[in-house]
C-alpha positions, 0 to 999 in steps of 0.5 A: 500500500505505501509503495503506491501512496508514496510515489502518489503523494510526491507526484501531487506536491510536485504538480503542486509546486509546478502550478505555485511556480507556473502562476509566479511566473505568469504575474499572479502575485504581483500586486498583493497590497491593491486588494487590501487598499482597494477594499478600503477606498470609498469611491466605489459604486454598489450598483452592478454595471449592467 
């Protein structure tokens, strides 16, 4: 049973850690303040624009 599990689980954290770096790579995490100044700011419409 572990000669399955083990090789499965290092295949998932390394699938993991492809997309962590693919995401890095393409700009994700450029910008982690904007979110947490954006929800602060008041100018902003509550209507939807339709």
């Amino acid at each position: 049973m572990l000669t399955i599990l083990i090789p499965v689980s290092l295949a998932l954290g390394g699938l993991g850690l492809l997309a962590f770096f693919w995401a890095l790579r393409r700009g994700q995490f450029d910008d982690p303040e904007g979110d947490a100044h954006r929800i602060l700011r008041t100018d902003y419409d509550d209507v939807p624009k339709e």
